[in-house]
KOLTORPA-52786 format. One record per residue (C-alpha): residue in three letters; z, x, y. Coordinates in steps of 0.2 Angstrom, whole numbers, plus 5000, padded with zeros to 4 digits. Layout:
AlaZXY/...
***
This chain:
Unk500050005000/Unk500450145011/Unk498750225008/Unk497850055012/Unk498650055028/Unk498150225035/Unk496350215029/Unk496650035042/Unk497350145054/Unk495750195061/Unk495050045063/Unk496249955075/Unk495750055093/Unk493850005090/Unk494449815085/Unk495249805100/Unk494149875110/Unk492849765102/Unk493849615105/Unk494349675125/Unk492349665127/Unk492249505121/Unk493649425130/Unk492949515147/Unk491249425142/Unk492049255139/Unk493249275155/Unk491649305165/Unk490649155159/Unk492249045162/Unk492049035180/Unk490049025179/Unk489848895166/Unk489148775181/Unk487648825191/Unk487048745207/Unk485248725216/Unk484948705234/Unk483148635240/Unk483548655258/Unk482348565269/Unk482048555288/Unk482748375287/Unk483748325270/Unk484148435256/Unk484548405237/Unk485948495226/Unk485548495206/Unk486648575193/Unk486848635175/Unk488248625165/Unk488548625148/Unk488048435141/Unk487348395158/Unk485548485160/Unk484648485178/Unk485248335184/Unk485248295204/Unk486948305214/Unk487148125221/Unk488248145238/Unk489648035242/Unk488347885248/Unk487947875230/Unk486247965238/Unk485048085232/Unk484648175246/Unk485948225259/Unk485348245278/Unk485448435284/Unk486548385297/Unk488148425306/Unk489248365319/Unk490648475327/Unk491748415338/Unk493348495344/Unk494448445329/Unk493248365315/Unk491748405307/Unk490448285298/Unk488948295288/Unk487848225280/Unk487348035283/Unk489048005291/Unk488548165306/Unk486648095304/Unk487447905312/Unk488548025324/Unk486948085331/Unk486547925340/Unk488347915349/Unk488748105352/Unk486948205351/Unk487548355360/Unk488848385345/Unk487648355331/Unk486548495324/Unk484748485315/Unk483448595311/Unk484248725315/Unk483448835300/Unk481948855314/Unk483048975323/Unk483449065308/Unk483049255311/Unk482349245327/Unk482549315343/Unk482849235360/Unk481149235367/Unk480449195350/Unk479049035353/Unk480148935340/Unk481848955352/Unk480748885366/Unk480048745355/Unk481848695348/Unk482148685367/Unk481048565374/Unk481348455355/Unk483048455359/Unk483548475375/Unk485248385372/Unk485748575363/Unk486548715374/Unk485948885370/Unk486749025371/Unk486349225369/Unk486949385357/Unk486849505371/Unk487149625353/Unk485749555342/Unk484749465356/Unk484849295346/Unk485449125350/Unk486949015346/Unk487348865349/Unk488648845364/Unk489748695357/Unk491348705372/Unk491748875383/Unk492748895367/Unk491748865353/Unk490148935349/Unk489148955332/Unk487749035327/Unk486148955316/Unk486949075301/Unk488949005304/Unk487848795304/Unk487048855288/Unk488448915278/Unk489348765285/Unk487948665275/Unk488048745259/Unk489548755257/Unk489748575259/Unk488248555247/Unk489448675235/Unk490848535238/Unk489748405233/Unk489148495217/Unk491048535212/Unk491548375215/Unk489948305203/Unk490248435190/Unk492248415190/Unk492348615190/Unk492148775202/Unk490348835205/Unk490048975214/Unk488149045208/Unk486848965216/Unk484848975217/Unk484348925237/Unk482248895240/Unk481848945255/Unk479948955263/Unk478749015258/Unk478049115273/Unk480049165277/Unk479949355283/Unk481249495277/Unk482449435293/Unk482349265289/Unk482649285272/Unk484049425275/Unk484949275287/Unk484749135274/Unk485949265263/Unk486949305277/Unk487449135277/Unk487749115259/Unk489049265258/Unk489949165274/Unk490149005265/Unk490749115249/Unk489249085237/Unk488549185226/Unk486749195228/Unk485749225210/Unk484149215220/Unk483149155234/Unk481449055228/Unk480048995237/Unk480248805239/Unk478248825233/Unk478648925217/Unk480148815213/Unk479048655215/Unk477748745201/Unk478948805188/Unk479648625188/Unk477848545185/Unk477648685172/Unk479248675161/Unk478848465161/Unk477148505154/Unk477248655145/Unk476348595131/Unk474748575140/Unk474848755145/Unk473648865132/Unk472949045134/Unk471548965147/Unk472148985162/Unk472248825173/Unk472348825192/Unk473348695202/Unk473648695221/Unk475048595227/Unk474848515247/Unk476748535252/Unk476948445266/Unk478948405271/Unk479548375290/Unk479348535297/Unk478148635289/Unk476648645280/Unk476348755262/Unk474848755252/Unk475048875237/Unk473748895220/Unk474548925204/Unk473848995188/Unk474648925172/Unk474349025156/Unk475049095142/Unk475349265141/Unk476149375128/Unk477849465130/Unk478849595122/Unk480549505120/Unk479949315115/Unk478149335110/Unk476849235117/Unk477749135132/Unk476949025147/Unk476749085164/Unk476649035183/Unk475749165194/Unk475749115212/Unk473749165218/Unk473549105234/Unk474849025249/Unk474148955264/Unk475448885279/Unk475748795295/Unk477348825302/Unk477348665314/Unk476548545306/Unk477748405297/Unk478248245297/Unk479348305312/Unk478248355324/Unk477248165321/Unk478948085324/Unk479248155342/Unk477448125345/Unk477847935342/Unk479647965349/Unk478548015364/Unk477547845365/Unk478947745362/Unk479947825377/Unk478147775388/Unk478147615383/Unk480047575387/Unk479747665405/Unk478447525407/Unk479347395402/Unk480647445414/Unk479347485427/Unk480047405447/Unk481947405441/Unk482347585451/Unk483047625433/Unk483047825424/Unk482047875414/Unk482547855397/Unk482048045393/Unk483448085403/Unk484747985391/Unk485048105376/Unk485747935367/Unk484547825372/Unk483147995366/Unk483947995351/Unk483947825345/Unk482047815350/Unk481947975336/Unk482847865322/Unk481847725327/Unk480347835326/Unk480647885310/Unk480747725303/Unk479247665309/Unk478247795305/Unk478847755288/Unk478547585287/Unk476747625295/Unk476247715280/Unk476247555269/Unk475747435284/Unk474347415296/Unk475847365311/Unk477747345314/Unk478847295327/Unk479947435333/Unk481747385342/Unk483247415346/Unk484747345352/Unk485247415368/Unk484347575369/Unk484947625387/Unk485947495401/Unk486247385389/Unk484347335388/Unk483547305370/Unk481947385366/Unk480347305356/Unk478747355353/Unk477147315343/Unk476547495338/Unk474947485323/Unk474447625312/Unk472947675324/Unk473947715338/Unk474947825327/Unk473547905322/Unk472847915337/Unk474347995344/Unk474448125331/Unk472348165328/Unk472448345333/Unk473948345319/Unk473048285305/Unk471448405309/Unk472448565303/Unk472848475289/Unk471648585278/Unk472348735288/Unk473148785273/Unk471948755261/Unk470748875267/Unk472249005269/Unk472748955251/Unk470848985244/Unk470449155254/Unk472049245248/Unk471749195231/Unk469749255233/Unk469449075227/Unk468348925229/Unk468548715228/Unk467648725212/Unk469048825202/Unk470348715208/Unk470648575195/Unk472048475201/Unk472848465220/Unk474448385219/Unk475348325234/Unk477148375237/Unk478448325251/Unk478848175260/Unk477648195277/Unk476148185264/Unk476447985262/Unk475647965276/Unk473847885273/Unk472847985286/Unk473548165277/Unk472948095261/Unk471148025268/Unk471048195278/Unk471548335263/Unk470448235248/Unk469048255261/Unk469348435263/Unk469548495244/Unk468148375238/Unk469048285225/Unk469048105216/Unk470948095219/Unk472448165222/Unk473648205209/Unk475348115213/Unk476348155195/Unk477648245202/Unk479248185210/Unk478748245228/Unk480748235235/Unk481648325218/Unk480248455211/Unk480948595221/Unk482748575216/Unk482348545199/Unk481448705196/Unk482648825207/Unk484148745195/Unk483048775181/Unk482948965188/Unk484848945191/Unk484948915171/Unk483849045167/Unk484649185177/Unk486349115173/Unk487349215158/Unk488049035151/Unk486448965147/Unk485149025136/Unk483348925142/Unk481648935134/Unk480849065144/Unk479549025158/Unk478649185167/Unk478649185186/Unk477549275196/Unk477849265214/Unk476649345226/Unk477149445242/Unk476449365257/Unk476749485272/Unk476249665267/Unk477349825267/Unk476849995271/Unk477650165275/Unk477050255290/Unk477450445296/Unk476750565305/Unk476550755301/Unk475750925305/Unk473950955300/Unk473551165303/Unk471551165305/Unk470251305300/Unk470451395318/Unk472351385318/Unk472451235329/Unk473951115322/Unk473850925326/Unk474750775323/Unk474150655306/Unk474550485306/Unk474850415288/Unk475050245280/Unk475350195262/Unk475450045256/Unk476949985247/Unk476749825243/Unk475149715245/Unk474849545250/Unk474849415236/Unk475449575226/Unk476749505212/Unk478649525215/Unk480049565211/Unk479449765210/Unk480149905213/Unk479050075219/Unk479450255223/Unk478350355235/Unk478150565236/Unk478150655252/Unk477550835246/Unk477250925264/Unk478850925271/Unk480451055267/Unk481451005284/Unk482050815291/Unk480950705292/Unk480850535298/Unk479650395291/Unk479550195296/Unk479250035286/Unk478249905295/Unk477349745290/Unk475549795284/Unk473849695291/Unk474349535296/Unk472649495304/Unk472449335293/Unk473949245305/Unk473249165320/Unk473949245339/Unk475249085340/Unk475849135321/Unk476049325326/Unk477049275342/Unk478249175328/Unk478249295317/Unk479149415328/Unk479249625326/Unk477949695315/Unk479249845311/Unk480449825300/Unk481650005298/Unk481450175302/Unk482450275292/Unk482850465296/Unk483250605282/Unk484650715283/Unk484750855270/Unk483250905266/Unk483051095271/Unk484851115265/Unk484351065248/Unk482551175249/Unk484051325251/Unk484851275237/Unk483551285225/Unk482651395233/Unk481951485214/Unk481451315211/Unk479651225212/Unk480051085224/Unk479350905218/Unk479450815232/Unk480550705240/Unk480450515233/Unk481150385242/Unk481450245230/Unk481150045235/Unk481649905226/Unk480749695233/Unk482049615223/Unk481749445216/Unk482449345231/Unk480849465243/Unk481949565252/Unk481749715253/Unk482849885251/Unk482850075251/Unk483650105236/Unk484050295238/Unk482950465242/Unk483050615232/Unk482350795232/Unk481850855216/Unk481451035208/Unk480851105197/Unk481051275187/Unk480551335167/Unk481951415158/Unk481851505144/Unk483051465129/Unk482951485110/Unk483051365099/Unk484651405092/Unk485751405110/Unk485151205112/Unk486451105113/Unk486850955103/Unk486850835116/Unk485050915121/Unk484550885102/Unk485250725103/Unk484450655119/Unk482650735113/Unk482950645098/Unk483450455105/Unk481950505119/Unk480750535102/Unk481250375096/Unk480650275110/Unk478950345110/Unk479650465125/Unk478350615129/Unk479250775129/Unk478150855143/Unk478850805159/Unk477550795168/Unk477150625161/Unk478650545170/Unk478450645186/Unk476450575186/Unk477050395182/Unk478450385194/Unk477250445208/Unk476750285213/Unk475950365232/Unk475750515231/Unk475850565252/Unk474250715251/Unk473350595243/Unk472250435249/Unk473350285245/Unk472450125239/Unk471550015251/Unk472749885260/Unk472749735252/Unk472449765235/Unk473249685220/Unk474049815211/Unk474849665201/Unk475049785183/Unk476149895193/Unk477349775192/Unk477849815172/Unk477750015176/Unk478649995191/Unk480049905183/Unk479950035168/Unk480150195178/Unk481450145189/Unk482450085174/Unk482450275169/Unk482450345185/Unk484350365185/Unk484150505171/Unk483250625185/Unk484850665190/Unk485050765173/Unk484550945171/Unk483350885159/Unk482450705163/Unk481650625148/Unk480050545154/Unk479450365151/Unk478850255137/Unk477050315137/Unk476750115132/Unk477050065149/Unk475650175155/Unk474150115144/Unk474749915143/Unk473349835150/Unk471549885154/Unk471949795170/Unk473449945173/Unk472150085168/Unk470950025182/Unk472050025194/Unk472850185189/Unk470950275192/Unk470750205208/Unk472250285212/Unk471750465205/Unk473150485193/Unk472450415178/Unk471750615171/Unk473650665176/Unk474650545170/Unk473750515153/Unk473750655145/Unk475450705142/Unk475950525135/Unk474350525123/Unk475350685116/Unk477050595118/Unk476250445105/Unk475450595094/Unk476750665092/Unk477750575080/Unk476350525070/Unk475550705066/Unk476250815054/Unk477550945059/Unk477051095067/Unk477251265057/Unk478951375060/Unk478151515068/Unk477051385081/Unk478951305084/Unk479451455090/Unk478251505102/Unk478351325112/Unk480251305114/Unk480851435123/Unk480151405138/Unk480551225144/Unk480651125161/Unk482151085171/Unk482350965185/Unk483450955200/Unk483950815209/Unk484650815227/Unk485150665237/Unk484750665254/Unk485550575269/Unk484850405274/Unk484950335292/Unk484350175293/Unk483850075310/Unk483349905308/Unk481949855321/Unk481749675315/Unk483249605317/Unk485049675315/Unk486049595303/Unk487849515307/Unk489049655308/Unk490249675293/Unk491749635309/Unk490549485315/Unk490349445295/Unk492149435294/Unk492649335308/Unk491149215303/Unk491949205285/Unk493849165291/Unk493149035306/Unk492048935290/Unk493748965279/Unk494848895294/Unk493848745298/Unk493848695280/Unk495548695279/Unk495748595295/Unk494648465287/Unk495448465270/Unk497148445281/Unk496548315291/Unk495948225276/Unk497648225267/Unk498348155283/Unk497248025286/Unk497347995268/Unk499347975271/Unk499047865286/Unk498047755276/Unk499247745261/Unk500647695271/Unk499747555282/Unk499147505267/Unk500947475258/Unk501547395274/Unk500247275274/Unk500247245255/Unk502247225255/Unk502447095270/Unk501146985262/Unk501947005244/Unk503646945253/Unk503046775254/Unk502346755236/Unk503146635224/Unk503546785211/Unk504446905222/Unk505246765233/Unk506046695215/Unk506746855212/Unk507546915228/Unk508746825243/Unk508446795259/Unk509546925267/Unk508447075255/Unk506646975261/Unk507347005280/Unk508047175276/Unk506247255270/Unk505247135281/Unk506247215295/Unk506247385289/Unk504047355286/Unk504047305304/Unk505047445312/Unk503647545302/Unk502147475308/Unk502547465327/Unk503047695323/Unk501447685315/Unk500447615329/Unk501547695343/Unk502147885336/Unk500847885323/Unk499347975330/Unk500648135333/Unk501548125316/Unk500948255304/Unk500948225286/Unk502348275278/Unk503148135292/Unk501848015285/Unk502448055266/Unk504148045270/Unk504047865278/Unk503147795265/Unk504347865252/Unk505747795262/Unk504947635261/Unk504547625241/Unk506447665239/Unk506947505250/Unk505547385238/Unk505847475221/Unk507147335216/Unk505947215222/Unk504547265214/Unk505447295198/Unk506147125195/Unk504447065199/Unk503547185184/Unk504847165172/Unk504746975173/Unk502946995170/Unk502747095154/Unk504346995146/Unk503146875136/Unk502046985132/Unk503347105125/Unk504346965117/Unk502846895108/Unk502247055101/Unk504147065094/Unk504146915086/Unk502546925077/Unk503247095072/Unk504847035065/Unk504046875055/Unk502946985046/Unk504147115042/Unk505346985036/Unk503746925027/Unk503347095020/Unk505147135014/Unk505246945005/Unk503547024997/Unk504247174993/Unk505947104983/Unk504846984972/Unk503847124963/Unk504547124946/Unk505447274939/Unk504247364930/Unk503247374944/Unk504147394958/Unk503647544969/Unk505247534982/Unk506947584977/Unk508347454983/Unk508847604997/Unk507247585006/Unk507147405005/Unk509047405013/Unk508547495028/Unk507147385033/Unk508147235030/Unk509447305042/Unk508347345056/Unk507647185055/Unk509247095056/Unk509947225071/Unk508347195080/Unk508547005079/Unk510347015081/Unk509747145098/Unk508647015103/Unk509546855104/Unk511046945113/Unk510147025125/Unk509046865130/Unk510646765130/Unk511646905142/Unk509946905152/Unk510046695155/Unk511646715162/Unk511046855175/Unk510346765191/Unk508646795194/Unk508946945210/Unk510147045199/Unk509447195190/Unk508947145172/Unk509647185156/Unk508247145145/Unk506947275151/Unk505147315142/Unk505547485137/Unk506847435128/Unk505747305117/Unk504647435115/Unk505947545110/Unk506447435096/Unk504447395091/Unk504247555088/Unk505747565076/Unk505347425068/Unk503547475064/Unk503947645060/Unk505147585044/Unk503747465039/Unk502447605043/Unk503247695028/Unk503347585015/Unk501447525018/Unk501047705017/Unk502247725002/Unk501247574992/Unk499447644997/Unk499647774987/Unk500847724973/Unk500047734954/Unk500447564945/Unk501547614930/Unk500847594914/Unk501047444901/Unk502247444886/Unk501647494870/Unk501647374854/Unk502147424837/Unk500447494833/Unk500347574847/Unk499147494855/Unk499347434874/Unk500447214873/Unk498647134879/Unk498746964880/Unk497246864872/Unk496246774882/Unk496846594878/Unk498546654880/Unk499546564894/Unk500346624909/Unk502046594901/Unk501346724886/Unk500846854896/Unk502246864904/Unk503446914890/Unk503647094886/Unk503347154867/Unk504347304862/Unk504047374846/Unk505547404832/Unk506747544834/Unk506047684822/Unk504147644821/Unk503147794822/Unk501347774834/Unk500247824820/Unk500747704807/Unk499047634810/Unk497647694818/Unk497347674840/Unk495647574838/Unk495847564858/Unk494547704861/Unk493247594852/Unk493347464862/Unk493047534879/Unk491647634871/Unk490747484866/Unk490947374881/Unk492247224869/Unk493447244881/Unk493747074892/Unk493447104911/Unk495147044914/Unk495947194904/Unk497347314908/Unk496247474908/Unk495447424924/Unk497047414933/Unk497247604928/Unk495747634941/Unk494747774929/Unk493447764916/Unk494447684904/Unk494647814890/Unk494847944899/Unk496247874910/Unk497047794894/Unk497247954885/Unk497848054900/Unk499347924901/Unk499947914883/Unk501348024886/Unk501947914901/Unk501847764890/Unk502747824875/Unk504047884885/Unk504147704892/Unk504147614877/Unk505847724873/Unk506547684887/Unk506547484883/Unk507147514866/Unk508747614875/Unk508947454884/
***
C-alpha cells in the first residue's frame, strides 16, 4: 500500500494544476455566459442577446418595444431615455439629446458640427479648447461630450439586456457605419470603455445585416459564388454594399460558407432624417400662413412648438408611404393655437426631389469599387426604415434595372441579429457553426517618409516615399509589417489615409484630416552600436487593422543578423528541440524564408500600386505575425512554407511584388526536406557549423495623433466616475420614488379597507380611529415634508405604519383561510379514521401492520379531534377584535402530522409481499374448488401433526405448466410466473404450516 501511494505521489502537482486550469476556464466563462448586440442607429437602436437556451433573440425595452429611441434627456437631477426622453423632447427640447453620433470624431469646424447646428438649433455647443471638439453645454455646470451621451446610451441598452437575460453581461458586439473613419471608430470605443463594456468587436452595420441573411440561408450557399447588394437606407445615412456568398474551404472545419464584402458605396446625409426636416420645414410655412395678420412669432423661433412639428413630421411621412394624403395636426402647437394641414404624397415628393436623385449615389459607388456591373448583381435587397418610402423604391429599381426588389429580410432587426450572431461566435461560451467574414477596408492606409538619395555627381536630395499598407476594399482584420533598410539613425515616418479621390469635395470636408499619426524612432543608432559585427536587417515596424478597423502600431524592431559557427555536438538541447518542433510544422530551416515572407514592403523597393487587392495577404499576414514574437530569440524559426504557396491568387500577388524568386526558394527546401532521404554523415558536417543568428532590438516609439486625440486617460477617468455617479443617482432616485410610491399606496389602500365589512367585523371603533388618524397624519407629511424626505425616512414611515395595521390585517387573513383550513382537516381526519377501520379488519394472516403502528395513528387522530374541538370552542368564546387562538399554521401543523403517520403505513402496504397460504396434508397449497362457498373458503385446513410433505407427490408444477389452473387461483396473487414464484416460497410455507400446528 505504501508503494502504491508514492508511485501516486507524482501525480497529484500535475492533477491539480490540471484541475486549477480548468476551474480558471469555467470562472472566466461564468461571467460571459450572456452576450449582447448593439445595432446603434442615428434614430432607434435594438439590443439582441445570447444565452444559454435563449439564442439571438431581440431585447424588448421596458415599453414592451423592440426598438428603443437613441435618445436622452438630462436635466439637473434626472436622466431619461428611451421613449420616455423621446415624449420629454416635445416639453424640454434644450435638455433632450439626438443624433448626436454625427458629432462623433469630429472637430469643431467640421461641416457636420455646422449642419447639427442649424437641425437643431435648440442645442448649446460648446468647445475642447484641448482636442478642438464639441460638447454639449447642458448648465454653466454641466457639460457632456458626444462620447460621455454615447456611453450614457449603451449602458442603458446594457441595463436593458441584464434585466432581459436576468444576469450580468458585459461583452458586447456594437455596428457602427460603414464609412466610420479610424477617429470615429476609435470614439465609438471610447465610449464603450466609459460606460464599462467590454467591446468583442466593432462591425459594419452593412456586414452585420449580410451575415444575418447568410446564416438564415446558408443552405442555398454552394461553391458558386452569388452576389447580393443590400440598399441600406436608415434616418441618417445611406450604405449600399455588394456581397459575395460562397463556400470556401478551411483548415479547421473543412469546407465552410463565406461573406466577402466587394463593394460599399455611401451618402452620409441622405435618410429618412433629412426628408423629415424638409417636411418639418413645410409644415412650419404653412402654419406662418395660417397665422399670417395676427403680429404673431414665428414658429421657427419656438423650439417646442419646432419640435412638435418634427414628431408630427415623422408621422406623416410615415403614413404618406401607404397613402396618397393625410391630415397633419396638432393640438396647440404654439399660443395655444391647433395646427391642421392637408399635405399629399406629391408635395412630399416634391419637397424632397433633389433627395431621391442621389438615391443611386451609392449604387454606382458600390459597383465601381467592386469593378462590377448591374448584370452580376442577382438580387438587391432593401434594408432600413427610410427605404419604405415609395419614391426610393420607384427611383433605386429604376437605377439597377431589376424586376423587383428583394424585401425578405427583416429591414429594422437584420443588423442586430447578425452582430449578436458575431457576439456568439467570438464569445468563449458558445460554440456556433462557423460563418467566414470578410470585411473590406474602405479608406486606404499608407506609410509616407522621406530620405536622402546621393546622386552620380555627389549631389544628395530629398525622396519622398509612400507604401501602401492597406488598400481600399482590401480584406480585414490584417496585420502587415513594413522594412525600412536605408536608415541606421532616428527616423521619423507618418501614416496617412491613401487616395481618397473617389469621395466628392463635400465628403472630404466631412471626412476631416487625411493624416492619421506620425510616429518618431528613438533608438536606432544606439542599437546599429550594439551590434555593430552584425548584418543589419532592417527596421520593421509591425501594424495590426484589428477586426473592429482600427488601426495600431504594434511595435518596431531592429533586427541583425550574423553566421556563427558551431559544431554539431556544442547544440543545445533546447536548439535540438525547437529545430525539431519547427521540422514538424513543415518549418524551413533557412531563415531567410521568414525574413522574405515577413517583408511585406520592402522600403528600396517599388511598393504595389495604390489600390490594389492584396486580399491573400490576409492568411500570410496573419501567419507571420503569429510567429513573429520568436524573432526576439537568437535563433527565429521561420514560417509554415504552406502559408506561402496557398493559393495561386497569393503567388500572383507575391510576383508583382518581386519577392516571389526570394521567398520561394528556401520554403520549397523547407517542404523537401522532410520527405528526402537523410543526408550522408560527412555532407551533415559540412552544413552545420555555420548557421544564422538574429537579433532583435526594440526601438522607442513616439506617437502624435493628427486626426483626432483621444480622451486623455485623466479626461477618461473623470468621464467614467461622472457616468458611474449619475447612475447611481438614478438607481437612488428610483428606490426613493419607489418608497414614496409604496407608502402612498398603503395609505390609500388601508383608509379604504377601514370601512369594509371584513375588517370593520374584526376591530372597534376606537382601533378604526386610531389607524385612520395615524394614516391621515401620514398623508398630510407626505404631501407637505415629503418631497425633502430621503428614503430611509420614507421606509421608516411606512414600517411604522404596517406595525399599527398588523393586528388588523391579521384577524382579517386568519378569518379567511379558517374554512379552507378546517375543511382540508376534516376530510383528512374521515379518511384516516376510514383508513385505520380498513386497516383493523384485515384478517390475521394477512395483516401487514403490527398493533403498535396502528395505535399511533389512532392516537393522533383522536388528539387531533380532541385539538380541534377545544380549540374551536375556546375560539367561540373570543370576541371577534381579540387575537385568535385557532390560527392556520397551527391546522397545518397538525395536517401535516396527521398525513405523515398515514403517509407511512400507505408506504408500508405498497410494498408489503402478501404471506403465503397454508399447506394441506399433501402438501399442496388449501385451494378452494370452484363451487366452494364463501363460508368454505374461508376455513383454514391444517394438515395432521407428524405428516411428512412427500408422502405424495406436489402435482402443483403440472398444473401451471399446462394452463388447468382456474383464473381465480392463489398463484396469481404471488405476482410471478407461477412455478417459479411457488418454488422459491416453499420454505416460507412450510415454515407456516408449523407454526399453525404449534398453535
Amino acid at each position: 500500500m505504501a508503494a502504491t501511494v508514492r508511485r501516486q505521489r507524482p501525480r497529484k502537482p500535475a492533477y491539480w494544476a490540471l484541475m486549477t486550469v480548468l476551474l480558471a476556464d469555467l470562472l472566466a466563462l461564468s461571467d460571459t455566459l450572456a452576450v449582447m448586440s448593439v445595432d446603434l442607429g442615428s434614430e432607434s437602436m435594438k439590443v439582441a442577446i445570447v444565452k444559454p437556451g435563449v439564442p439571438m433573440e431581440i431585447v424588448l425595452n421596458k415599453e414592451s418595444r423592440r426598438k428603443t429611441p437613441v435618445t436622452v434627456t438630462l436635466k439637473e437631477n434626472e436622466r431619461f431615455f428611451g421613449d420616455s426622453a423621446a415624449s420629454m423632447a416635445v416639453k424640454n427640447p434644450k435638455a433632450t439629446l439626438r443624433y448626436f453620433q454625427h458629432l462623433l470624431g469630429k472637430h469643431v469646424d467640421n461641416p457636420h458640427v455646422a449642419l447639427y447646428r442649424s437641425r437643431f438649433p435648440e442645442q448649446e455647443l460648446g468647445v475642447n479648447p484641448q482636442r478642438q471638439t464639441v460638447h454639449f453645454q447642458m448648465s454653466s455646470q454641466l457639460q457632456f461630450s458626444p462620447e460621455e451621451v454615447l456611453g450614457m446610451v449603451l449602458n442603458y441598452s446594457r441595463s436593458l439586456a441584464e434585466d432581459f437575460a436576468e444576469q450580468p453581461i458585459k461583452d458586447a458586439v456594437i455596428t457602427v457605419p460603414a464609412f466610420f473613419n479610424q477617429a470615429e471608430r476609435r470614439a465609438v470605443l471610447q465610449a464603450a470603455r466609459i460606460a464599462g463594456i467590454k467591446v468583442l468587436q466593432l462591425i459594419n452595420d452593412n456586414t452585420a445585416t449580410a451575415l444575418s441573411y447568410g446564416v438564415f440561408r446558408r443552405k442555398d450557399i454552394n461553391a458558386t459564388a452569388q452576389n447580393i447588394m443590400f440598399y441600406d437606407m436608415g434616418s441618417g445615412s445611406t450604405v449600399c454594399t455588394i456581397v459575395t456568398y460562397q463556400t470556401v474551404k478551411t483548415k479547421e472545419a473543412g469546407m465552410q460558407p463565406q461573406l466577402q464584402i466587394r463593394g460599399v458605396g455611401f451618402d452620409r446625409t441622405l435618410g429618412g432624417l433629412e426628408m423629415e426636416l424638409r417636411l418639418r420645414e413645410h409644415l412650419a410655412g404653412l402654419f406662418n400662413e395660417q397665422r399670417k395678420g395676427q403680429n404673431s412669432k414665428d414658429v421657427r423661433e419656438n423650439p417646442r412648438a419646432m419640435a412638435k412639428l418634427l414628431r408630427e413630421a415623422n408621422r406623416v411621412k410615415t403614413v404618406l408611404s401607404a397613402n396618397a394624403d393625410h391630415m397633419a395636426q396638432i393640438e396647440g402647437l404654439m399660443d395655444d393655437v391647433d395646427f391642421k394641414a392637408k399635405v399629399t404624397r406629391a408635395e412630399f415628393e416634391e419637397l424632397c426631389a433633389d433627395l431621391f436623385e442621389r438615391v443611386p449615389g451609392p449604387v454606382q459607388q458600390a459597383l465601381q469599387s467592386a469593378e462590377m456591373s448591374l448584370d452580376e448583381i442577382e438580387q438587391v435587397i432593401l434594408v432600413g426604415g427610410a427605404t419604405r418610402v415609395p419614391k426610393v423604391q420607384e427611383v433605386l429599381l429604376k437605377a439597377v434595372g431589376k424586376e423587383e426588389l428583394g424585401k425578405n429580410i427583416n429591414a429594422d432587426e437584420a443588423a442586430a441579429m447578425g452582430a449578436v450572431y458575431q457576439a456568439a461566435a467570438l464569445s468563449k461560451a458558445f460554440k456556433v457553426k462557423p460563418f467566414v467574414v470578410r470585411d473590406a477596408v474602405v479608406y486606404p492606409i499608407l506609410v509616407e517618409f522621406t530620405r536622402e538619395m546621393e546622386e552620380e555627381t555627389g549631389v544628395r536630395s530629398l525622396k519622398h516615399n509612400k507604401r501602401v499598407l492597406f488598400s481600399r476594399m482590401g480584406p480585414y482584420p490584417q496585420r502587415k509589417v513594413i522594412t525600412f533598410n536605408r536608415y541606421s539613425y532616428d527616423f521619423n515616418f507618418h501614416i496617412n489615409y491613401g487616395d481618397l479621390s473617389f469621395l466628392g469635395s463635400e465628403d472630404l470636408q466631412v471626412f476631416g484630416s487625411q493624416n492619421l499619426t506620425t510616429v518618431k524612432l528613438k533608438g536606432v543608432g544606439e542599437s546599429f552600436k550594439k551590434y555593430p559585427d552584425y548584418e543589419s536587417k532592417g527596421i520593421k515596424a509591425h501594424f495590426n487593422l484589428d477586426e473592429s478597423g482600427v488601426l495600431s502600431l504594434d511595435r518596431v524592431e531592429s533586427v541583425f543578423e550574423t553566421m556563427v559557427e558551431d559544431s554539431p555536438e556544442e547544440e543545445s538541447t533546447l536548439t535540438k528541440l525547437g529545430n525539431t518542433i519547427s521540422s514538424l510544422f513543415g518549418g524551413s530551416t533557412t531563415p531567410d524564408a521568414k525574413e522574405n515572407g515577413t517583408d511585406t514592403v520592402q522600403e528600396e523597393e517599388e511598393g504595389p500600386a495604390e489600390g490594389s487587392k492584396d486580399e491573400p495577404g490576409k492568411q500570410t499576414e496573419f501567419k507571420e505575425e503569429a510567429e513573429a514574437p520568436l524573432e526576439d530569440t537568437s535563433q527565429a524559426p521561420p514560417p509554415d512554407p504552406k502559408w506561402d504557396t496557398t493559393t495561386d491568387g497569393e503567388k500572383a500577388e507575391e510576383k508583382e511584388n518581386g519577392e516571389t524568386s526570394e521567398a520561394q526558394k528556401p520554403s520549397e527546401k523547407g517542404e523537401a526536406g522532410p520527405e528526402v532521404a537523410s543526408p550522408a554523415p560527412e555532407e551533415e558536417k559540412k552544413q552545420k557549423p555555420a548557421r544564422k543568428q538574429r537579433m532583435v532590438e526594440e526601438i522607442g516609439v513616439e506617437l502624435a495623433v493628427l486626426d483626432l486625440p483621444d480622451l486623455p486617460e485623466e479626461e477618461l477617468a473623470r468621464s467614467m466616475q461622472k457616468l458611474q455617479d449619475l447612475t447611481v443617482r438614478d438607481l437612488e432616485k428610483q428606490e426613493r420614488e419607489k418608497a414614496a410610491n409604496s407608502l402612498e399606496a398603503f395609505i390609500f389602500e388601508t383608509q379604504d379597507k377601514l370601512y369594509q365589512p371584513e375588517y370593520q367585523e374584526v376591530s372597534t371603533e376606537e382601533q378604526r380611529d386610531e389607524i385612520s388618524g395615524k394614516l391621515s397624519a401620514a398623508s398630510t407629511w407626505l404631501e407637505d415634508e415629503g418631497f425633502g424626505a430621503t428614503t430611509v425616512m420614507l421606509k421608516e414611515k411606512l414600517i411604522e405604519l404596517k406595525k399599527l395595521c398588523q393586528g388588523l390585517f391579521f384577524r382579517v387573513e386568519e378569518r379567511k383561510k379558517w374554512p379552507e383550513r378546517l375543511s382540508a382537516l376534516d376530510n383528512l381526519l374521515n379518511h384516516s379514521s376510514m383508513f385505520l377501520k380498513g386497516a383493523r379488519l384485515i384478517p390475521e394472516m394477512d395483516q401487514i401492520f403490527t398493533e403498535v403502528e396502528m395505535a399511533t395513528l389512532e392516537k393522533v387522530i383522536n388528539e387531533t379531534w380532541a385539538w380541534k374541538n377545544t380549540t374551536m370552542a375556546e375560539q367561540a368564546k373570543l370576541p371577534a377584535t381579540e387575537k385568535p387562538v385557532l390560527l392556520s399554521k397551527d391546522i397545518e401543523a397538525k395536517m401535516m402530522a396527521l398525513d405523515r403517520e398515514v403517509q407511512y403505513l400507505l408506504n408500508k402496504a405498497k410494498f408489503a409481499k402478501p404471506r403465503p397460504r397454508p399447506k394441506d396434508k399433501n402438501g399442496t397449497r388449501a385451494e378452494p374448488p370452484l363451487n366452494a362457498s364463501a363460508g368454505d373458503q374461508g376455513e383454514k385446513v391444517i394438515p395432521p401433526p407428524g405428516q411428512t410433505e412427500d408422502e405424495k407427490p406436489i402435482t402443483e408444477p403440472e398444473k401451471a405448466k399446462t394452463g388447468t389452473e382456474p383464473e381465480d387461483a392463489e398463484p396469481l396473487e404471488l405476482g410471478g410466473p407461477g412455478v417459479e414464484s411457488e418454488q422459491k416460497d416453499q420454505p416460507a410455507e412450510q415454515k407456516r404450516t408449523l407454526k399453525n400446528d404449534e398453535l
